[in-house]
C-alpha atoms as an extended CHARMM CRD file, in Angstrom:
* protein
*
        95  EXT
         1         1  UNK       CA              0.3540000000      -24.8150000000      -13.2600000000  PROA      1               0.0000000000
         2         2  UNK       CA              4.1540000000      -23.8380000000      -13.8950000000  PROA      2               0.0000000000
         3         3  UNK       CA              6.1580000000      -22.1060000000      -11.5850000000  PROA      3               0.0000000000
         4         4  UNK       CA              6.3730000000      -19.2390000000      -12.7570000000  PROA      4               0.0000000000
         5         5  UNK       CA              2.2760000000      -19.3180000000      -12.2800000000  PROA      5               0.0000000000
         6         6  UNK       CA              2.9090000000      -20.7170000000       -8.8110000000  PROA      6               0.0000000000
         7         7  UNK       CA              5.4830000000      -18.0510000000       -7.7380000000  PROA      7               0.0000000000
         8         8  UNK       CA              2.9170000000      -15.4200000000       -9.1280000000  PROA      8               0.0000000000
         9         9  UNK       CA              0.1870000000      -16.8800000000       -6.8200000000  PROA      9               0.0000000000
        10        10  UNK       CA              2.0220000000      -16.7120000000       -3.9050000000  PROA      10              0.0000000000
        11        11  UNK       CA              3.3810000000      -13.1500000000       -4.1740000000  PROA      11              0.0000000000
        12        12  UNK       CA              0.2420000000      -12.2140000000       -5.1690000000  PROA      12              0.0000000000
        13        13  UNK       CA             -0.8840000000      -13.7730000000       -1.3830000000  PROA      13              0.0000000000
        14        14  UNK       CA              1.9090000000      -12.6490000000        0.9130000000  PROA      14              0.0000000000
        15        15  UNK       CA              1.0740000000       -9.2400000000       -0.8380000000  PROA      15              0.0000000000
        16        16  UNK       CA             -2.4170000000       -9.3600000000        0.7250000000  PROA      16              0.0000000000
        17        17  UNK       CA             -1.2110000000      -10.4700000000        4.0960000000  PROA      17              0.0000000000
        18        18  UNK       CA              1.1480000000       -7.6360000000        4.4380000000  PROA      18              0.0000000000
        19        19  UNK       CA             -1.2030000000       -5.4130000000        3.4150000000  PROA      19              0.0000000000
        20        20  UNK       CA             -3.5490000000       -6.2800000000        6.2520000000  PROA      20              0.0000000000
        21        21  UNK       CA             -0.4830000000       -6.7240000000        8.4900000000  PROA      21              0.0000000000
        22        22  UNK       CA              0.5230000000       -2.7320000000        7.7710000000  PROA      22              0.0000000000
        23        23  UNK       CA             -2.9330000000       -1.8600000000        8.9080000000  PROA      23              0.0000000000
        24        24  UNK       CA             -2.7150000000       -3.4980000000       12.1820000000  PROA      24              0.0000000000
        25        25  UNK       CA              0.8620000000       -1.8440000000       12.0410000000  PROA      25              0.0000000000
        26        26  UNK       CA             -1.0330000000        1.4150000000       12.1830000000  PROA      26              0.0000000000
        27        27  UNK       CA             -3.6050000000        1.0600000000       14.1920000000  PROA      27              0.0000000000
        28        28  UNK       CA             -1.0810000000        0.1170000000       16.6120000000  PROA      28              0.0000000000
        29        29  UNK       CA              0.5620000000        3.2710000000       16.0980000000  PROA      29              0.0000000000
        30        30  UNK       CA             -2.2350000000        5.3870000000       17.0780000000  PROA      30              0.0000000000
        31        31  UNK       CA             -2.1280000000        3.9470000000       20.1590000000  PROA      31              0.0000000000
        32        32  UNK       CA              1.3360000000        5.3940000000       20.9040000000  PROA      32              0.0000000000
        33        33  UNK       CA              2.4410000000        8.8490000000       22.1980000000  PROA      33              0.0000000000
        34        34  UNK       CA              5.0990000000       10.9310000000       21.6720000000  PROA      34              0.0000000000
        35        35  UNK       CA              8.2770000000        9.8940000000       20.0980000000  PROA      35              0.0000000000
        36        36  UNK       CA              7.3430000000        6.0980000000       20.4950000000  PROA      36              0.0000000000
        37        37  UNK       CA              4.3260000000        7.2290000000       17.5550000000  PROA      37              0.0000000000
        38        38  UNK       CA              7.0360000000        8.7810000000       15.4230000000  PROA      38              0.0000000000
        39        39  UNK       CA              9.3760000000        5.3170000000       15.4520000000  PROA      39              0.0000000000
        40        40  UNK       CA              6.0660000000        3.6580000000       14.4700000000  PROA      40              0.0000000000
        41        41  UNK       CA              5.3550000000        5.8230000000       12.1660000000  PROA      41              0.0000000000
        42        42  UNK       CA              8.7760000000        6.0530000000       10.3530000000  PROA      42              0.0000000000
        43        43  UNK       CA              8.9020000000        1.9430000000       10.3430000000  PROA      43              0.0000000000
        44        44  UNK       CA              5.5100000000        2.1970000000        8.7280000000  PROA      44              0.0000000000
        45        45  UNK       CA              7.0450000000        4.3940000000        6.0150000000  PROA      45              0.0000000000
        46        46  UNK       CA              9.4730000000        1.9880000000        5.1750000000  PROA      46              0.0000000000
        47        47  UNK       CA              7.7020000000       -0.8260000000        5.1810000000  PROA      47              0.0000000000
        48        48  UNK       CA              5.4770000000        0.5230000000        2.8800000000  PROA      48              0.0000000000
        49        49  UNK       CA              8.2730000000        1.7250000000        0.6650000000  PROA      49              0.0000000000
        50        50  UNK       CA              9.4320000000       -1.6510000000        0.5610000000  PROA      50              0.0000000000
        51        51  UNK       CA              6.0600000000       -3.1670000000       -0.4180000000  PROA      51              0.0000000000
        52        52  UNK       CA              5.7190000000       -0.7880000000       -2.9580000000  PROA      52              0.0000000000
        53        53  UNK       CA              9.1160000000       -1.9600000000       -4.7970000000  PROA      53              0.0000000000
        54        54  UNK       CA              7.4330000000       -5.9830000000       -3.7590000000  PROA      54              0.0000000000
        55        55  UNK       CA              4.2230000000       -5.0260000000       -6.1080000000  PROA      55              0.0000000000
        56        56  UNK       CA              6.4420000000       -3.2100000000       -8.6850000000  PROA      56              0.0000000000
        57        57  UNK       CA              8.7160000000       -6.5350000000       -9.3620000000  PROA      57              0.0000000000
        58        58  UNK       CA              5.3240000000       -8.5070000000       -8.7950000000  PROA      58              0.0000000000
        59        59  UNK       CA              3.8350000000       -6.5690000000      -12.0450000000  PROA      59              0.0000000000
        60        60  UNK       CA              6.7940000000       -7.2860000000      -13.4740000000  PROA      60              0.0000000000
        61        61  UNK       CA              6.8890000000      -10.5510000000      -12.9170000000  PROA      61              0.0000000000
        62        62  UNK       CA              3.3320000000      -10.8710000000      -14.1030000000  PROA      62              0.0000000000
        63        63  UNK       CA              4.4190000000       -9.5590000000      -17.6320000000  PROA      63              0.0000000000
        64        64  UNK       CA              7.7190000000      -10.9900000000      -17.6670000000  PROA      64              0.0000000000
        65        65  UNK       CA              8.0720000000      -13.9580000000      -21.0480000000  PROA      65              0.0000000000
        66        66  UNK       CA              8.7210000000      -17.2820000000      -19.9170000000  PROA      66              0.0000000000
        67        67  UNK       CA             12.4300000000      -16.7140000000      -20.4120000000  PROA      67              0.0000000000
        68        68  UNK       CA             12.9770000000      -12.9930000000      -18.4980000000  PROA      68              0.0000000000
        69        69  UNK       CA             11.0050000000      -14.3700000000      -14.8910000000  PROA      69              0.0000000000
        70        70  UNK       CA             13.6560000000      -15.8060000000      -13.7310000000  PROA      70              0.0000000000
        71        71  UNK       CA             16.0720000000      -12.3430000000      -13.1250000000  PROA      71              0.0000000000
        72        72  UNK       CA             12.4700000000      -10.9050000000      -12.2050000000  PROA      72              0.0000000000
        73        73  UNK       CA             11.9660000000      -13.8670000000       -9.3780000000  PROA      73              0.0000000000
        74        74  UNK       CA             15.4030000000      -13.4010000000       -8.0520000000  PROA      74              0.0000000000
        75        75  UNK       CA             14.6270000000       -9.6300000000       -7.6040000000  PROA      75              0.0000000000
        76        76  UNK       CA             11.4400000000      -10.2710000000       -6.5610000000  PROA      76              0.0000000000
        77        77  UNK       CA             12.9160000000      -12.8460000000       -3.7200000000  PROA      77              0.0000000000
        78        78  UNK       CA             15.1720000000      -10.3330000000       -2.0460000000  PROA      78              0.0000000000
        79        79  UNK       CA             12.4700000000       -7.8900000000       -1.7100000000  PROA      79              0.0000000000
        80        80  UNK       CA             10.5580000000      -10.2760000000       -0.4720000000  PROA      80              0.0000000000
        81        81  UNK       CA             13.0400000000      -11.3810000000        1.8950000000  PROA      81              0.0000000000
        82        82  UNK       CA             13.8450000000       -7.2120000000        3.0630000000  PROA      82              0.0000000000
        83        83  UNK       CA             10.2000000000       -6.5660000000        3.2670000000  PROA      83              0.0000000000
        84        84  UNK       CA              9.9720000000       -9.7250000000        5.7000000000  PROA      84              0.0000000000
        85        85  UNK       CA             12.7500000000       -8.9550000000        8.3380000000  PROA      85              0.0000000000
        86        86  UNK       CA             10.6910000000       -5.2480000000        7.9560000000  PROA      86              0.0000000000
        87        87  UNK       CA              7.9010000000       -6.9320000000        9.0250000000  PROA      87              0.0000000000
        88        88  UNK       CA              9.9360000000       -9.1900000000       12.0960000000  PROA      88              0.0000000000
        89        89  UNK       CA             11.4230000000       -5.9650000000       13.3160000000  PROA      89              0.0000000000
        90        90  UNK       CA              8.6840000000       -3.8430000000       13.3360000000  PROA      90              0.0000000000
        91        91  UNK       CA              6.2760000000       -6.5500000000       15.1180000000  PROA      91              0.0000000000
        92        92  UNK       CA              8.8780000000       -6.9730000000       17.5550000000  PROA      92              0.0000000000
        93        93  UNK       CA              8.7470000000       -3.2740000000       18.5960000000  PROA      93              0.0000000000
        94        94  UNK       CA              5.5760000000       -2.8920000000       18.8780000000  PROA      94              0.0000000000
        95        95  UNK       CA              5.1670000000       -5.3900000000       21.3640000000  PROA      95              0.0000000000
């Protein structure tokens, strides 16, 4: 398997866990009142903007030659890395 297959794979993965993580995200949410709800709600928001721009650079990644995935991966590995310390913060709040 090449790299590029590799990297794919494990996108592909964290995508999956960060879905399920943004549903625990909510259902957490619902559990809040008030303005504590709306914070939730708003971090929701943009961790699911984030994700979205994660699976756009993931498709592209997917159709990217041999010789283009390697801008797409670098792309790809800030996203990654944003969508992350979304994820950190947003855990950390709802604690």
């Amino acid at each position: 398997m090449s790299k590029r297959s590799e990297y794919i794979d494990k996108l592909k993965t964290k995508l999956d866990e960060w879905n399920q993580d943004l549903d625990r995200l909510e259902e957490k949410s619902r559990q809040a009142r008030g303005d504590m709800q709306k914070q939730y709600q708003q971090q929701i928001e943009d961790l699911r903007r984030q994700r979205e721009q994660l699976k756009k650079n993931y498709r592209e990644l997917e159709q990217a030659g041999e010789d283009a995935w390697e801008d797409f991966r670098q792309r790809s590995e800030k996203a990654w890395k944003d969508l992350e310390e979304g994820f950190r913060k947003a855990w950390s709040a709802f604690r």
